[in-house]
DODREN-7541 format. One record per residue (C-alpha): x, y, z; residue in three letters. Coordinates in steps of 0.5 Angstrom, whole numbers, padded with zeros to 4 digits, always signed. Example, Ala and Ser with C-alpha at 12.3 -4.5 7.8 and 13.67 -1.06 7.14 Angstrom:
<lotors>
+0025-0009+0016ALA/+0027-0002+0014SER/
</lotors>
This chain:
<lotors>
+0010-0016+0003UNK/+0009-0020+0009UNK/+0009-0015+0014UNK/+0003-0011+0010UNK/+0000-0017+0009UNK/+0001-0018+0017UNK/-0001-0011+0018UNK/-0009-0012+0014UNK/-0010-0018+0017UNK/-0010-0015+0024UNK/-0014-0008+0021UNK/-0020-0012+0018UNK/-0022-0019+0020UNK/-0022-0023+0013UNK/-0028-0026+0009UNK/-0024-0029+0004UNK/-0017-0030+0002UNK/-0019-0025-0005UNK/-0022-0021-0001UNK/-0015-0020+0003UNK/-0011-0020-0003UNK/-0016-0015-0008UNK/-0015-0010+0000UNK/-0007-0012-0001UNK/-0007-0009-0008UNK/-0011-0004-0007UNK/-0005-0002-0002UNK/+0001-0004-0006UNK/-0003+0001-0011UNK/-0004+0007-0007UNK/+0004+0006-0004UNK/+0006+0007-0011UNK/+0003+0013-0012UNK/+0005+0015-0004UNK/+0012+0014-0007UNK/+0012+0017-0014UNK/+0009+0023-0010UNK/+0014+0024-0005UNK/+0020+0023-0011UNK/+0017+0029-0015UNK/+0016+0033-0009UNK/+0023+0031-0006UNK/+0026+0032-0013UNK/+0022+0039-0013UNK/+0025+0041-0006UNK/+0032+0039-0010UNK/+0032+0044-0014UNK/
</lotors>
């Protein structure tokens, strides 16, 4: 987490600590479904 923390730091400059966490979850959402796709396709490949 800090890592992906570090990497928005770097990618856009902050206005505000919510703004920088509102921007974190945003991508911790987007991983998410990232990762439920590549289980469902890799599951897909396994068959």
């Amino acid at each position: 987490m800090d890592t992906l923390i570090t990497t928005v730091e770097a990618l856009a400059p902050l206005d505000d600590d919510g703004d920088l966490r509102a921007r974190v979850e945003a991508l911790e959402g987007e991983v998410a479904e990232l990762k439920a796709r590549l289980d469902s396709l890799l599951h897909h490949l396994g068959d």
